[in-house]
C-alpha positions as CSV (number, residue, x, y, z in Angstrom):
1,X,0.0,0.0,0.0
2,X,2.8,2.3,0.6
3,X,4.5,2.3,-3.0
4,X,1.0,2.5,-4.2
5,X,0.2,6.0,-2.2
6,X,3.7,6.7,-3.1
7,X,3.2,6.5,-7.0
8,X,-0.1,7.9,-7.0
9,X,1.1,10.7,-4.9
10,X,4.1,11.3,-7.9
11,X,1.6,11.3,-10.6
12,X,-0.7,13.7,-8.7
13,X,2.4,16.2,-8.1
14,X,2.7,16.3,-12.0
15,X,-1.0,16.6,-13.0
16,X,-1.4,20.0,-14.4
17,X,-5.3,19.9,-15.7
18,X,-6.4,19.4,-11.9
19,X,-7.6,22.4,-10.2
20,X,-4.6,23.3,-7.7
21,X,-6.9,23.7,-4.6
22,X,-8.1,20.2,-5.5
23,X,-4.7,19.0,-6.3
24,X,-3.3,20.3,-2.7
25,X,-5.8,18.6,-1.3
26,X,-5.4,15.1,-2.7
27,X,-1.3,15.9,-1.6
28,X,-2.4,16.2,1.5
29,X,-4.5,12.6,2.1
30,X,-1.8,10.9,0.4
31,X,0.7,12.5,2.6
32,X,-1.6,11.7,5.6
33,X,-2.3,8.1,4.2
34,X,1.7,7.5,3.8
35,X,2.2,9.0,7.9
36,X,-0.5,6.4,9.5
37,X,0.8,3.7,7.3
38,X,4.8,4.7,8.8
39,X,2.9,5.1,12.5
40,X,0.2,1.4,11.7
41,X,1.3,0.5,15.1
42,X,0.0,3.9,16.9
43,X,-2.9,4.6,14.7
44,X,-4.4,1.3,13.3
45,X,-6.8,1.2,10.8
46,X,-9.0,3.6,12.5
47,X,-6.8,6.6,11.0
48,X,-7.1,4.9,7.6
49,X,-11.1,4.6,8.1
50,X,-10.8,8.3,8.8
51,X,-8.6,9.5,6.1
52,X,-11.2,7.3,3.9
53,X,-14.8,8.5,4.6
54,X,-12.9,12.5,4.9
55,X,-11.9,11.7,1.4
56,X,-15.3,10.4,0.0
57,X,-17.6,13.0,2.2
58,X,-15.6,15.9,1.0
59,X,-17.5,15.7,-2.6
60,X,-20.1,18.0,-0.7
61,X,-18.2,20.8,1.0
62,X,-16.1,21.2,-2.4
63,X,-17.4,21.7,-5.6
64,X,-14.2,21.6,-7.6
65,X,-13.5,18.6,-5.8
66,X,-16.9,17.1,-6.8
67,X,-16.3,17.8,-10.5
68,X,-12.9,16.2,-10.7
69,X,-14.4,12.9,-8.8
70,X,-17.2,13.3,-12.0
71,X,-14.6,13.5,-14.1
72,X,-13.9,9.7,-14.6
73,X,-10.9,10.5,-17.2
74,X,-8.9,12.6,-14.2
75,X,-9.8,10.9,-11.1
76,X,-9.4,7.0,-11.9
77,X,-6.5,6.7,-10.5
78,X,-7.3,8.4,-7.3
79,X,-10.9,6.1,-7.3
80,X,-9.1,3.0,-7.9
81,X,-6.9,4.3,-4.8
82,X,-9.4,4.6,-2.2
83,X,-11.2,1.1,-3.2
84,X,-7.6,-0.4,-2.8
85,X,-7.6,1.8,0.6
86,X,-11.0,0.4,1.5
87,X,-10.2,-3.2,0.5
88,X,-6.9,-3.2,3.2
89,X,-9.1,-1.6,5.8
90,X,-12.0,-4.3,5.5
91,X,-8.9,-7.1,5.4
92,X,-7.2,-5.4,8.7
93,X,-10.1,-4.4,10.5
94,X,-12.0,-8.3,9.6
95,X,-8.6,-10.6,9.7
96,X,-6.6,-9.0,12.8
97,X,-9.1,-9.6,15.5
98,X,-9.3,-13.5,13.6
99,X,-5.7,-14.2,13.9
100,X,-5.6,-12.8,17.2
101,X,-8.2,-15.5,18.9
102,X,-6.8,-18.2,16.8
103,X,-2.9,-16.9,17.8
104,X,-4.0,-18.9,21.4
105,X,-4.3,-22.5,19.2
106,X,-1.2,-21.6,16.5
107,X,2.2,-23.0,17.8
């Protein structure tokens, strides 16, 4: 997960047809993404969960924002990001507390 939210965060450095306030914006979850994922044992998945719904809700405080997530051609890559993101908070949130009570019965 952390190469992918490194290359996604490259490519969204070099976008130029983004609107900038948009572009800071995604900067700043990836950048946020990439901290909890270096600090996993502090935050947990809670963070990512977080960092996930702030990312999806804020297509109604920001219409530029909205308009980019419309825009299937510019935001694909970022889309496909946050179902990744989603798909290793389901796994870490569903599988953790499974290995921990089976840990007891593992040698």
């Amino acid at each position: 997960m952390k190469e992918n939210t490194r290359q996604l965060l490259d490519e969204v450095i070099k976008l130029d047809s983004v609107d900038a306030k948009v572009k800071v914006y995604l900067i700043d979850q990836l950048k946020k993404v990439l901290n909890v994922l270096d600090n996993y044992q502090i935050y947990g998945h809670e963070k990512l969960i977080d960092i996930l719904e702030k990312s999806i809700g804020h297509v109604i405080v920001d219409k530029n924002y909205e308009k980019f997530m419309c825009d299937s051609s510019q935001s694909e890559n970022w889309k496909k990001y946050l179902t990744d993101l989603s798909t290793v908070i389901t796994l870490s949130s569903g599988v953790m507390p499974l290995l921990q009570s089976l840990q007891g019965y593992l040698p």
